[in-house]
ZAMAR-944747 format. One record per residue (C-alpha): x, y, z; residue in one letter; residue number from 1. Coordinates in Angstrom, 3 decimals, padded with zeros to 6 digits. Example, Ala and Ser with C-alpha at 12.3 -4.5 7.8 and 13.67 -1.06 7.14 Angstrom:
// ZAMAR-944747
<nudren x="012.300" y="-004.500" z="007.800" code="A" pos="1"/>
<nudren x="013.670" y="-001.060" z="007.140" code="S" pos="2"/>
// end
This chain:
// ZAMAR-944747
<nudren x="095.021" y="123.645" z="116.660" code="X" pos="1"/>
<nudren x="092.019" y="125.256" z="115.324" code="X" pos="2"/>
<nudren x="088.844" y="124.916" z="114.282" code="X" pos="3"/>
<nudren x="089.288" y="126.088" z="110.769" code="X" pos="4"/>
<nudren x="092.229" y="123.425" z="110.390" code="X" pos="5"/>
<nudren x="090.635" y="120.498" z="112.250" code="X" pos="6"/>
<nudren x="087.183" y="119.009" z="112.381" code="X" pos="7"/>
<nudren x="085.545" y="116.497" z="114.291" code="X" pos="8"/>
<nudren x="086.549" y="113.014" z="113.796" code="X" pos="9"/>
<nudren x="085.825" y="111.699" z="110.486" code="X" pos="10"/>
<nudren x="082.976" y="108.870" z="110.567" code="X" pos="11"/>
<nudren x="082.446" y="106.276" z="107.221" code="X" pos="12"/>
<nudren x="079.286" y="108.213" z="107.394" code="X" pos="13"/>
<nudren x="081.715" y="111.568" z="106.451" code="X" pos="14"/>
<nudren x="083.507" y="109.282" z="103.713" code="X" pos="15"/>
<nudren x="080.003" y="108.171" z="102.050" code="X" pos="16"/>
<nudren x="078.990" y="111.704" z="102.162" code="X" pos="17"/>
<nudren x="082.298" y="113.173" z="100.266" code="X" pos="18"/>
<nudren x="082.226" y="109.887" z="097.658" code="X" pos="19"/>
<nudren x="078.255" y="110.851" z="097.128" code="X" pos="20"/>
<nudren x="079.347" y="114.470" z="096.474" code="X" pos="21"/>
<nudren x="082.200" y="113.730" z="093.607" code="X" pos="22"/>
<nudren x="084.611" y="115.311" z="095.928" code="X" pos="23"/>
<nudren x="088.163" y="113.861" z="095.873" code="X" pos="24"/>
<nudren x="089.695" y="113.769" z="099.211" code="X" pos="25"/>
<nudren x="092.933" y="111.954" z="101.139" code="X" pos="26"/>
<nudren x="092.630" y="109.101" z="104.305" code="X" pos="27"/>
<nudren x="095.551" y="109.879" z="106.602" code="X" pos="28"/>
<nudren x="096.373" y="106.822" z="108.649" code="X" pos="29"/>
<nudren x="098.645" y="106.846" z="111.630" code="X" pos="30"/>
<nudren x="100.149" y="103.086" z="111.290" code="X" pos="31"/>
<nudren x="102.961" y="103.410" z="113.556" code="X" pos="32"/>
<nudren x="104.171" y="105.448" z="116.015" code="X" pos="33"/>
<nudren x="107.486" y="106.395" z="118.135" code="X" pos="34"/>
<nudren x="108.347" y="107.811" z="121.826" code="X" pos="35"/>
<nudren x="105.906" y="110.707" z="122.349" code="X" pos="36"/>
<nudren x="103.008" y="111.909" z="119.866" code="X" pos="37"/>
<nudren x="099.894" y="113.631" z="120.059" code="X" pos="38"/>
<nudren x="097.978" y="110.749" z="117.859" code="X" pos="39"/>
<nudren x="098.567" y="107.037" z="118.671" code="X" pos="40"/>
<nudren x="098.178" y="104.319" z="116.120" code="X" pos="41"/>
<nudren x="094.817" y="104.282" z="114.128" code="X" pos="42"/>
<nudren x="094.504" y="107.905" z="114.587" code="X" pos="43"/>
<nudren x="092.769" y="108.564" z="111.174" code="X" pos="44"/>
<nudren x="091.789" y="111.607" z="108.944" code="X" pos="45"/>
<nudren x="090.451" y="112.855" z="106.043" code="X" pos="46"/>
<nudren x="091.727" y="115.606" z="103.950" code="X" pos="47"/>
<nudren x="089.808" y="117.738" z="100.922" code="X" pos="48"/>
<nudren x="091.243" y="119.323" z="098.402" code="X" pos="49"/>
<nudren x="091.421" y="122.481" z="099.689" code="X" pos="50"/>
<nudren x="093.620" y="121.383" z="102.871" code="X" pos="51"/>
<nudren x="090.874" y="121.180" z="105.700" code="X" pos="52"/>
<nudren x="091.494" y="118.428" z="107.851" code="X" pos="53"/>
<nudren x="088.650" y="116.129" z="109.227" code="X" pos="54"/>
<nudren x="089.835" y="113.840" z="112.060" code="X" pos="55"/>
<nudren x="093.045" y="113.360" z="113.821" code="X" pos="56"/>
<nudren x="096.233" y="112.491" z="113.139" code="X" pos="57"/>
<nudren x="098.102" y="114.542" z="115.420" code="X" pos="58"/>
<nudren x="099.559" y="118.240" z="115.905" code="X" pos="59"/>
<nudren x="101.233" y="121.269" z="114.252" code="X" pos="60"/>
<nudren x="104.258" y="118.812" z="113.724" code="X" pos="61"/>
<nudren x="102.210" y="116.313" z="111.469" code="X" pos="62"/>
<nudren x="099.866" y="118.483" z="109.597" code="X" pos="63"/>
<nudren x="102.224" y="120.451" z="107.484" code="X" pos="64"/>
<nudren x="103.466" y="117.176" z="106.123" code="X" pos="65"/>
<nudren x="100.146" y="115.608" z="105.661" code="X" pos="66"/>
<nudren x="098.762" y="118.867" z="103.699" code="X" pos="67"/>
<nudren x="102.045" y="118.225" z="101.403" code="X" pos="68"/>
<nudren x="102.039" y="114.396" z="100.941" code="X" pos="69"/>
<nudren x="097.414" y="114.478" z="100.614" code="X" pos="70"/>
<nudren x="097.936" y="117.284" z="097.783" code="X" pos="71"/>
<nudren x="100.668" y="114.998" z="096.341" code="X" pos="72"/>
<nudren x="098.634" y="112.077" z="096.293" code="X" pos="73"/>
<nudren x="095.136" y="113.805" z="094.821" code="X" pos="74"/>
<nudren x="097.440" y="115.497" z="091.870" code="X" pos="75"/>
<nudren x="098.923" y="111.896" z="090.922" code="X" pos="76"/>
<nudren x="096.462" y="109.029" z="092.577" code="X" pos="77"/>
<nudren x="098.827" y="107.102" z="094.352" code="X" pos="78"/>
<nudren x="099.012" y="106.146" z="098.069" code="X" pos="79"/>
<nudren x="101.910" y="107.313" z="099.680" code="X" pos="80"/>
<nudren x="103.547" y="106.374" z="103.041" code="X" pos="81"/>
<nudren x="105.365" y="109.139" z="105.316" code="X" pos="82"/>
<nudren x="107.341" y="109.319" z="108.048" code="X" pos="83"/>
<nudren x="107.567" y="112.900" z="110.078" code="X" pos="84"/>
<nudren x="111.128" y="112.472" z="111.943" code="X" pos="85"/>
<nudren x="112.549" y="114.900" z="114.547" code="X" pos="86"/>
<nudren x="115.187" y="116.871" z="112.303" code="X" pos="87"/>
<nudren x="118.263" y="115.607" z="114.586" code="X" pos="88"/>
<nudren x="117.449" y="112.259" z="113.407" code="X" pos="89"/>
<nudren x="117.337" y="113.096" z="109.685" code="X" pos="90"/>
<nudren x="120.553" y="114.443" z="110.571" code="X" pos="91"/>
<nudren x="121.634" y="110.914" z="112.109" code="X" pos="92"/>
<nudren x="120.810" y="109.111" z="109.098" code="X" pos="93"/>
<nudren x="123.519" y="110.853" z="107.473" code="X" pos="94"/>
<nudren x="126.072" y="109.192" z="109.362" code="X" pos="95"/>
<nudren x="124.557" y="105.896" z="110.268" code="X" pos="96"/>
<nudren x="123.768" y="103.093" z="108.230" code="X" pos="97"/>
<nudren x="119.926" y="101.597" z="107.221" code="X" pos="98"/>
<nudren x="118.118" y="104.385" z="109.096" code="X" pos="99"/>
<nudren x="115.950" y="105.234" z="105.695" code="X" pos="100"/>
<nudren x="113.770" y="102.716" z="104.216" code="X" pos="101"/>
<nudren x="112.676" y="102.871" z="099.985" code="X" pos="102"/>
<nudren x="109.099" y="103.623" z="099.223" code="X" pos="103"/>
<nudren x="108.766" y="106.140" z="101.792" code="X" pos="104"/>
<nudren x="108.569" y="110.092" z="102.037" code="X" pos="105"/>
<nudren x="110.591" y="111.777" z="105.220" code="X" pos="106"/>
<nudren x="109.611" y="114.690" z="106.670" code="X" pos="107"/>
<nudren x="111.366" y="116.944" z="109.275" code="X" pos="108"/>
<nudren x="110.058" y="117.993" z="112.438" code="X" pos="109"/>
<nudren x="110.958" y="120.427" z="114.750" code="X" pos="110"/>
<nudren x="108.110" y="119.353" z="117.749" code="X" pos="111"/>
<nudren x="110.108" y="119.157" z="120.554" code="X" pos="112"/>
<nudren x="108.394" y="116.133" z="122.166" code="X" pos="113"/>
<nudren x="110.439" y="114.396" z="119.562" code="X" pos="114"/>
<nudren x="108.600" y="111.296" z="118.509" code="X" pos="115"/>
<nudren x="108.002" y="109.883" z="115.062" code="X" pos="116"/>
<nudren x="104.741" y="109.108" z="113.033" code="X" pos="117"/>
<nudren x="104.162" y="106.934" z="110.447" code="X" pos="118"/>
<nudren x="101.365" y="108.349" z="107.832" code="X" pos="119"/>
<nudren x="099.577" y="106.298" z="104.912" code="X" pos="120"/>
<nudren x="097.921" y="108.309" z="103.212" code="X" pos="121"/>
<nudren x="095.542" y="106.775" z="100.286" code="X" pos="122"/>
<nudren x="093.674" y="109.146" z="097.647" code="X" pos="123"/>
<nudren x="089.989" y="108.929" z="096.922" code="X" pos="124"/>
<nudren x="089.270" y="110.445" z="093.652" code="X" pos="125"/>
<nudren x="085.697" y="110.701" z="092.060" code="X" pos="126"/>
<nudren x="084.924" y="108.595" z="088.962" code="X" pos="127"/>
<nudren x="085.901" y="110.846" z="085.444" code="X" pos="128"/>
<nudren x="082.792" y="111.738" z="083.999" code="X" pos="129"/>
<nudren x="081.319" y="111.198" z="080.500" code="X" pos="130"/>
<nudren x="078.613" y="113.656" z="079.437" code="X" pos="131"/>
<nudren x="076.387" y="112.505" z="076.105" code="X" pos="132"/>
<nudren x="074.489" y="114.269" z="073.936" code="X" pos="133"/>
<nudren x="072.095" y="112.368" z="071.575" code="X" pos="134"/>
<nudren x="069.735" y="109.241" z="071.457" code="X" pos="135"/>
<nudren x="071.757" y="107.704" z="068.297" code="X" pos="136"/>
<nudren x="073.093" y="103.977" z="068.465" code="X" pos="137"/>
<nudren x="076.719" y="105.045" z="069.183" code="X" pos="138"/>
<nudren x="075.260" y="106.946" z="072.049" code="X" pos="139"/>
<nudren x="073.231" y="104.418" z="073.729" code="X" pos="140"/>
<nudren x="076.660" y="102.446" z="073.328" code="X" pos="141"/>
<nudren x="078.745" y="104.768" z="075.134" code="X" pos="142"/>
<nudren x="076.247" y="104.988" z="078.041" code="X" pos="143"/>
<nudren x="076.150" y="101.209" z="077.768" code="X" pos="144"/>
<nudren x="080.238" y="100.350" z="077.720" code="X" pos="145"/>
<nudren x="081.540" y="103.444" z="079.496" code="X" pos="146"/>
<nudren x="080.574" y="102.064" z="083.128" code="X" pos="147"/>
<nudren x="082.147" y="098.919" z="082.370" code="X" pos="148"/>
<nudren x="085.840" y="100.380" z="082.745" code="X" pos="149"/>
<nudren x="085.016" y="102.900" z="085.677" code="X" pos="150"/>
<nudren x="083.605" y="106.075" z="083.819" code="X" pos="151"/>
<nudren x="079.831" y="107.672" z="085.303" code="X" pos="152"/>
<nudren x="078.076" y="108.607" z="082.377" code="X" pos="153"/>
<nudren x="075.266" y="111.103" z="082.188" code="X" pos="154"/>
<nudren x="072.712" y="111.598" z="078.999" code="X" pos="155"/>
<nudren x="072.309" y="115.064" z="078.318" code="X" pos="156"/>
<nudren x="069.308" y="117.128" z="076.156" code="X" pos="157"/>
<nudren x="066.598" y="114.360" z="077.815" code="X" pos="158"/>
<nudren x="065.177" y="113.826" z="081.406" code="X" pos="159"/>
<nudren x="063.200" y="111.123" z="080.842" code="X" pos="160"/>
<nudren x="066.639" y="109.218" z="078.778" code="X" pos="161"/>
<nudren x="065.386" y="106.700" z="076.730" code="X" pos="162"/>
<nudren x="064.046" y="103.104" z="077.585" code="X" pos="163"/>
<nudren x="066.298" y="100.177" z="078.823" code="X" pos="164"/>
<nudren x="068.739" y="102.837" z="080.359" code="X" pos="165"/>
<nudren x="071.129" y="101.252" z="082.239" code="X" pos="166"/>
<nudren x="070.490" y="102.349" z="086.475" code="X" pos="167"/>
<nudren x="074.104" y="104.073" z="086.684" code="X" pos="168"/>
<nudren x="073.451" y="106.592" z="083.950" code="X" pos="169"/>
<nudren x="072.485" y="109.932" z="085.163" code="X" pos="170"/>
<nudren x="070.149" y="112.166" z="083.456" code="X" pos="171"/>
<nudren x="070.463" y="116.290" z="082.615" code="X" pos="172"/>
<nudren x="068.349" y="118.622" z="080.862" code="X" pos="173"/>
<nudren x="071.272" y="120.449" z="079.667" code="X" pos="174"/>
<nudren x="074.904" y="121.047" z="079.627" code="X" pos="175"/>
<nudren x="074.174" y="123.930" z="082.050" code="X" pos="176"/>
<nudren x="072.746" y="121.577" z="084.999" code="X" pos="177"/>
<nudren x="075.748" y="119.701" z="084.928" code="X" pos="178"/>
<nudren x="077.471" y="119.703" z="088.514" code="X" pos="179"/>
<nudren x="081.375" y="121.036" z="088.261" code="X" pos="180"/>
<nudren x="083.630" y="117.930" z="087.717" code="X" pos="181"/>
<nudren x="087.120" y="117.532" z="087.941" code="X" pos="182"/>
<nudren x="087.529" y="115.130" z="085.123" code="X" pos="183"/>
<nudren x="084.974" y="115.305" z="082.632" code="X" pos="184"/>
<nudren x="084.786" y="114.421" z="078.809" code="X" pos="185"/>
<nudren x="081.926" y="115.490" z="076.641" code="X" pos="186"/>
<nudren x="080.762" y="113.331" z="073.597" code="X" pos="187"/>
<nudren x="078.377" y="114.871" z="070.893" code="X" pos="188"/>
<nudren x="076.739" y="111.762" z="069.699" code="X" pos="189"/>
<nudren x="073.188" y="113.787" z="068.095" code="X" pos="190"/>
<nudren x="074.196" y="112.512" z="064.189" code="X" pos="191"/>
<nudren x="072.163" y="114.705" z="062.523" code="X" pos="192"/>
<nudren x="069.959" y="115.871" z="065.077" code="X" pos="193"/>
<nudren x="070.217" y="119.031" z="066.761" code="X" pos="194"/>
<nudren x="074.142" y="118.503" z="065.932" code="X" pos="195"/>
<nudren x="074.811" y="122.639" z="066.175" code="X" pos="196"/>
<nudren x="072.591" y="122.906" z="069.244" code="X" pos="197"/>
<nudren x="074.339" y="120.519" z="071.385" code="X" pos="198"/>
<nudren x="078.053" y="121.674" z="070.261" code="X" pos="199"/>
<nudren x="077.495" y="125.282" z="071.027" code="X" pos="200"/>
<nudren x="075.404" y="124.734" z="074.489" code="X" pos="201"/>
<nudren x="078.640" y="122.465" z="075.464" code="X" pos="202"/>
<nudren x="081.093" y="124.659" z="074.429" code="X" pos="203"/>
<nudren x="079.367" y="128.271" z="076.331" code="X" pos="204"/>
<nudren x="079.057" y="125.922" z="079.296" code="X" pos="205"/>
<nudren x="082.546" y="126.006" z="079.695" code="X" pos="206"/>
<nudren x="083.351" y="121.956" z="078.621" code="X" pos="207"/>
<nudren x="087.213" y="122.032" z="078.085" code="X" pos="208"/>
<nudren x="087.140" y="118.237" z="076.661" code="X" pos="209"/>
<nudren x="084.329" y="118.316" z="073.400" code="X" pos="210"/>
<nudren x="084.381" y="115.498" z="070.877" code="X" pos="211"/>
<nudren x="081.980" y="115.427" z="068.060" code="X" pos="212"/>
<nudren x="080.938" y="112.076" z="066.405" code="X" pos="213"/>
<nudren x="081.022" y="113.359" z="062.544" code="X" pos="214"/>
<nudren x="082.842" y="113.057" z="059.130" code="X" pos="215"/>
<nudren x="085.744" y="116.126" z="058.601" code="X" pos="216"/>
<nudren x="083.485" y="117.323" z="056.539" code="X" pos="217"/>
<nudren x="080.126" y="118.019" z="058.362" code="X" pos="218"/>
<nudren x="082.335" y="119.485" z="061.066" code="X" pos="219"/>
<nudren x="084.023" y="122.013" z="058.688" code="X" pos="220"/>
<nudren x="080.257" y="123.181" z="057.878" code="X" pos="221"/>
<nudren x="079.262" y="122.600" z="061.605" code="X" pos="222"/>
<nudren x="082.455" y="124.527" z="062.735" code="X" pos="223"/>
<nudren x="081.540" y="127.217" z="060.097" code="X" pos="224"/>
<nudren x="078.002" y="127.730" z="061.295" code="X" pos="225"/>
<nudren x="079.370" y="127.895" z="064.973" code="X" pos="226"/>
<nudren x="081.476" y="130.704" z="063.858" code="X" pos="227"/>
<nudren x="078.383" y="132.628" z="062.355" code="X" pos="228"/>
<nudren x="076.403" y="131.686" z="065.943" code="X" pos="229"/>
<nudren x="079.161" y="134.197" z="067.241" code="X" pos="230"/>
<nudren x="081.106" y="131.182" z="069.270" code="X" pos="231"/>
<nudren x="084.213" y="132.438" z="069.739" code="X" pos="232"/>
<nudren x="087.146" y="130.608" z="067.923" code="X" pos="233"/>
<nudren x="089.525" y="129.683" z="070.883" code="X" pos="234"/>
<nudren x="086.282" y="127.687" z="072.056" code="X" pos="235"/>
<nudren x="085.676" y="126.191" z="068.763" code="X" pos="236"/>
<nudren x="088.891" y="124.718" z="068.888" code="X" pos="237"/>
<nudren x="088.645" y="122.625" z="071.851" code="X" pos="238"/>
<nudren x="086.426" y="120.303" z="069.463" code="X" pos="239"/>
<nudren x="087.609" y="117.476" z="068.438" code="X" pos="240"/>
<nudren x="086.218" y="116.130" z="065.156" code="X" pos="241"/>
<nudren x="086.153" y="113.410" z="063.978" code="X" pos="242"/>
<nudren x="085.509" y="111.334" z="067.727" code="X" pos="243"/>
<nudren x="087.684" y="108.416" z="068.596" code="X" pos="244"/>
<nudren x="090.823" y="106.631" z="067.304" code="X" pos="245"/>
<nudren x="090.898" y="105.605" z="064.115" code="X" pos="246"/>
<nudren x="090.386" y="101.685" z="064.742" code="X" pos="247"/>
<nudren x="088.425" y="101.545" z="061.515" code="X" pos="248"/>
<nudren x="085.013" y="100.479" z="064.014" code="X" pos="249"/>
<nudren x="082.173" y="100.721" z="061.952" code="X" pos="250"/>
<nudren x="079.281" y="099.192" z="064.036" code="X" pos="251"/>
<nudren x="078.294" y="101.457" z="066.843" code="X" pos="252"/>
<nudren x="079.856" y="099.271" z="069.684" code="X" pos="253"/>
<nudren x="083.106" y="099.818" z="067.859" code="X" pos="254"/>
<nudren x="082.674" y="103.352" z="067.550" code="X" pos="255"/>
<nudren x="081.794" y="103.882" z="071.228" code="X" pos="256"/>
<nudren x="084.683" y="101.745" z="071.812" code="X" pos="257"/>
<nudren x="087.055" y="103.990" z="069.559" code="X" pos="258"/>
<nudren x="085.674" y="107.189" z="071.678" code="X" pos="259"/>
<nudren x="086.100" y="105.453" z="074.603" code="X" pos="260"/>
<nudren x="089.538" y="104.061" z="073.714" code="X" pos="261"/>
<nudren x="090.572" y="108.078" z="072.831" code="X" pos="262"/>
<nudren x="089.388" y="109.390" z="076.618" code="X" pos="263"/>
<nudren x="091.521" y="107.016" z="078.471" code="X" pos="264"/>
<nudren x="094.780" y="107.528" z="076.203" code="X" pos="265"/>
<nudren x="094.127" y="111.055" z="076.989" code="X" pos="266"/>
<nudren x="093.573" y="110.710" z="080.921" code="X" pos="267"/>
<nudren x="096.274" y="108.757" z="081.145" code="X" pos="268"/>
<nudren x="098.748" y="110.375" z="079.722" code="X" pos="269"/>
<nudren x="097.717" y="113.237" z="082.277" code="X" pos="270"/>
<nudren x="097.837" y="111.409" z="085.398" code="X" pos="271"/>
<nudren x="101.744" y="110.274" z="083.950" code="X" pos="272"/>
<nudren x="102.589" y="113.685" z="083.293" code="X" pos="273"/>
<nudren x="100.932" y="114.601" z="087.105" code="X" pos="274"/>
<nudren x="103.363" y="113.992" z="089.140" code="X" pos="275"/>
<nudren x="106.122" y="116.236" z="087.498" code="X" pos="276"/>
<nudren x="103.342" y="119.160" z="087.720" code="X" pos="277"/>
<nudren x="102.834" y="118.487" z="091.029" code="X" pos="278"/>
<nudren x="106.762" y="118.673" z="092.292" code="X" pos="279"/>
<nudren x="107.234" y="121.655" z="090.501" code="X" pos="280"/>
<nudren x="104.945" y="123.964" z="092.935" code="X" pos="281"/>
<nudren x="105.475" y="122.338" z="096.088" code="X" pos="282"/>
<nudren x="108.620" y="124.145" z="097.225" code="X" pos="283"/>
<nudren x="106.636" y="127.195" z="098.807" code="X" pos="284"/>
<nudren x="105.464" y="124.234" z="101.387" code="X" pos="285"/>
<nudren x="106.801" y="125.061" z="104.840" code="X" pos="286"/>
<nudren x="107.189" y="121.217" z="105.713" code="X" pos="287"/>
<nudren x="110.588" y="120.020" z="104.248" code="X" pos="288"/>
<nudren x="110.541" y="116.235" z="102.507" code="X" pos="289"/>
<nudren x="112.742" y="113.933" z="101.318" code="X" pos="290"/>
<nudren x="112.782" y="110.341" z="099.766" code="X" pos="291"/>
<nudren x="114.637" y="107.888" z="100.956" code="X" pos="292"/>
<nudren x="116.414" y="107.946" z="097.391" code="X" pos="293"/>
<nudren x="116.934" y="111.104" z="096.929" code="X" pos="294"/>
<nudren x="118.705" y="111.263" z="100.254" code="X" pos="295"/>
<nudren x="121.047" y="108.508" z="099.663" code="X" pos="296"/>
<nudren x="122.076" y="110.397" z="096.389" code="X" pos="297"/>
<nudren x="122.556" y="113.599" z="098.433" code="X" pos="298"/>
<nudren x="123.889" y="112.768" z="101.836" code="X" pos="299"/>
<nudren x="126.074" y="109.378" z="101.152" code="X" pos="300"/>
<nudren x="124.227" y="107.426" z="103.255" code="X" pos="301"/>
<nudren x="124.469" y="103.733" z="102.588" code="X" pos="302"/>
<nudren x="121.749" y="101.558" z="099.765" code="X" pos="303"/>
<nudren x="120.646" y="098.490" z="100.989" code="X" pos="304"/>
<nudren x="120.574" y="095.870" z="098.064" code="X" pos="305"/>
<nudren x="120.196" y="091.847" z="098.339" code="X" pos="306"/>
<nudren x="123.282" y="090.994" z="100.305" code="X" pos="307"/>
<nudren x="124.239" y="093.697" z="102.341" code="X" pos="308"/>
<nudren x="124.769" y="097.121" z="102.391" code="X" pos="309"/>
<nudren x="127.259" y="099.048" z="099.634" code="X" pos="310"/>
<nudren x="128.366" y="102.796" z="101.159" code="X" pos="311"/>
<nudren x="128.086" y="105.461" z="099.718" code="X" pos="312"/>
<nudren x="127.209" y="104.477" z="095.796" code="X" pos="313"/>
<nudren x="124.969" y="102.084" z="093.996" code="X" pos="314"/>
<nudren x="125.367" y="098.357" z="094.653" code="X" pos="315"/>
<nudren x="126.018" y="097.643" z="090.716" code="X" pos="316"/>
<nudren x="128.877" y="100.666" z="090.096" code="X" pos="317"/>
<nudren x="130.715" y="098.619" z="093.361" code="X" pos="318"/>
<nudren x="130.515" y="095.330" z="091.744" code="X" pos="319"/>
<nudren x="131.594" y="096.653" z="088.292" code="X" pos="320"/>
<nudren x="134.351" y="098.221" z="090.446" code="X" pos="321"/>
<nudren x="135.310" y="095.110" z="091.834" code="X" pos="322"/>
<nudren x="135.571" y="092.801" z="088.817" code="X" pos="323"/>
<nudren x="137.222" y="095.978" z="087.109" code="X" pos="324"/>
<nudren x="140.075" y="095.553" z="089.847" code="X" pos="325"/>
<nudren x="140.137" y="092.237" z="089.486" code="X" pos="326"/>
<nudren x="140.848" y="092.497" z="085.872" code="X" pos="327"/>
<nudren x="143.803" y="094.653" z="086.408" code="X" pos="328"/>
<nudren x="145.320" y="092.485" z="089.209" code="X" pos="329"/>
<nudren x="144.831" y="089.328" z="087.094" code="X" pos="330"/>
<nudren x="146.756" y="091.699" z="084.316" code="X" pos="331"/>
<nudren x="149.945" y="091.894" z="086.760" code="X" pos="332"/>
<nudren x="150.326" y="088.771" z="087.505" code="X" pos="333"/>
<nudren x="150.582" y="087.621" z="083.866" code="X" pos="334"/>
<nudren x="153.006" y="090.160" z="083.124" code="X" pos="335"/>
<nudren x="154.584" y="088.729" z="086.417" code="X" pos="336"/>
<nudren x="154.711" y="085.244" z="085.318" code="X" pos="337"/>
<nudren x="155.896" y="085.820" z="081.658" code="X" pos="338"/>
<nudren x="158.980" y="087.964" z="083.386" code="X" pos="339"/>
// end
């Protein structure tokens, strides 16, 4: 193994560092182990985004599949537990009943010391960001309410903020000195002052996510006089204008809550539609993987259900089965008795 694919073993010190930093990374934990491995039970690692491996949770055999399941887990959020088998024994669960187990990811491998890992693997993702522009009442209660359900929230257009802040809200001059963020909403909450200077210093920063607390139409003027700034009008349109559902708030709290109510129908609807994006690029990965459901639909192998164990097809298409035969049998013998 190298250098450039392993580091030294990750500390908590290493995790507070990353979590400081906003970068989202993957804990590898070796929970279990079989016959021989290179990394023993509590083995642990972290992985970053960009595949790098900090720690130690084994060789050649196990990283492939950790790269896989980590960039699984940071494009969808969940945990994920894996097993990395010897191939021959994939091949054994084929033929032999109750080898696979549901709610876990199998991996070939081809190491010829032949042993087994089990993986859990559990994503740390940064807090989504919420940038604010303005010092109007719905702004001071975004900054307010936006913590509350797991958002960091930084005031933007004034160092200083206002008074009676609360501690967690960060502070930046200007769109420009915002640090890169992998989820991150922007909220134009001015109301009448410096509306036109806040929209277009968002938008030539690059913000992909821009809503604009304002009536349909001030934004057709503002979107107007954006035009005549020379803004180009595939950036115009990321705006969206008026802010919020339509709840019909009308204090600020209920406006802030409207905003705030729009961002998380919108983030989650992306982490739901995740984990289709993610399985369609993973087939260039070198490490093959296969759920436990999946490979009861493809191989035969048997589904355990309470019970016991039905071969071959799902427990409920037997039993209909069963009582179907039983129908026709019972069918017979009438027929039987009324000769």
């Amino acid at each position: 193994m190298t250098d450039a694919t392993r580091t030294a073993v990750p500390t908590y010190a290493d995790i507070a560092v990353l979590t400081a930093k906003g970068m989202p990374f993957v804990v590898a934990t070796v929970v279990r182990t079989v016959a021989a491995t290179a990394a023993k039970a509590g083995a642990k690692a972290v992985v970053t985004a960009d595949g790098t491996i900090h720690g130690w949770i084994g060789g050649g055999c196990a990283q492939g599949a950790v790269r896989r399941a980590a960039k699984l887990c940071l494009a969808d959020g969940k945990a994920r537990l894996i097993s990395v088998v010897p191939a021959d024994e994939i091949e054994e669960a084929k033929r032999q009943a109750g080898l696979l187990q549901p709610g876990r990811e199998y991996h070939q491998s081809h190491c010829p010391s032949g042993g087994t890992l089990d993986i859990f693997l559990e994503p740390m993702l940064p807090r989504p960001t919420i940038a604010v522009a303005g010092a109007s009442p719905v702004a001071l209660a975004l900054l307010d309410l936006a913590p509350r359900i797991g958002f960091a929230v930084t005031l933007v257009g004034n160092a200083e903020g206002p008074a009676g802040l609360p501690a967690e809200v960060g502070t930046a001059a200007s769109f420009a000195e915002l640090p890169p963020a992998a989820e991150r909403w922007v909220v134009i909450a001015t109301q009448g002052r410096g509306d036109l200077e806040q929209l277009k210093a968002a938008l030539l920063a690059g913000e992909g996510r821009v809503a604009l607390i304002a009536s349909r139409a001030k934004w057709a003027a503002l979107r107007g006089w954006l035009a005549e700034e020379g803004v180009p009008a595939d950036l115009i349109d990321r705006v969206k204008a008026p802010a919020g559902l339509d709840i019909g708030g009308v204090t600020p709290e209920e406006i802030a809550l409207s905003i705030l109510a729009e961002i998380v129908q919108q983030r989650r609807r992306g982490v739901r539609q995740a984990p289709e994006a993610a399985a369609a690029g993973r087939s260039g990965d070198a490490v093959p993987s296969i759920s436990a459901d999946e490979f009861v639909d493809r191989f035969d192998v048997p589904v355990a259900v309470p019970g016991g164990v039905v071969q071959g097809v799902p427990w409920n298409v037997r039993v209909y089965a069963v009582f179907a035969g039983a129908a026709v049998l019972a069918t017979f013998a009438l027929l039987l008795l009324g000769r």
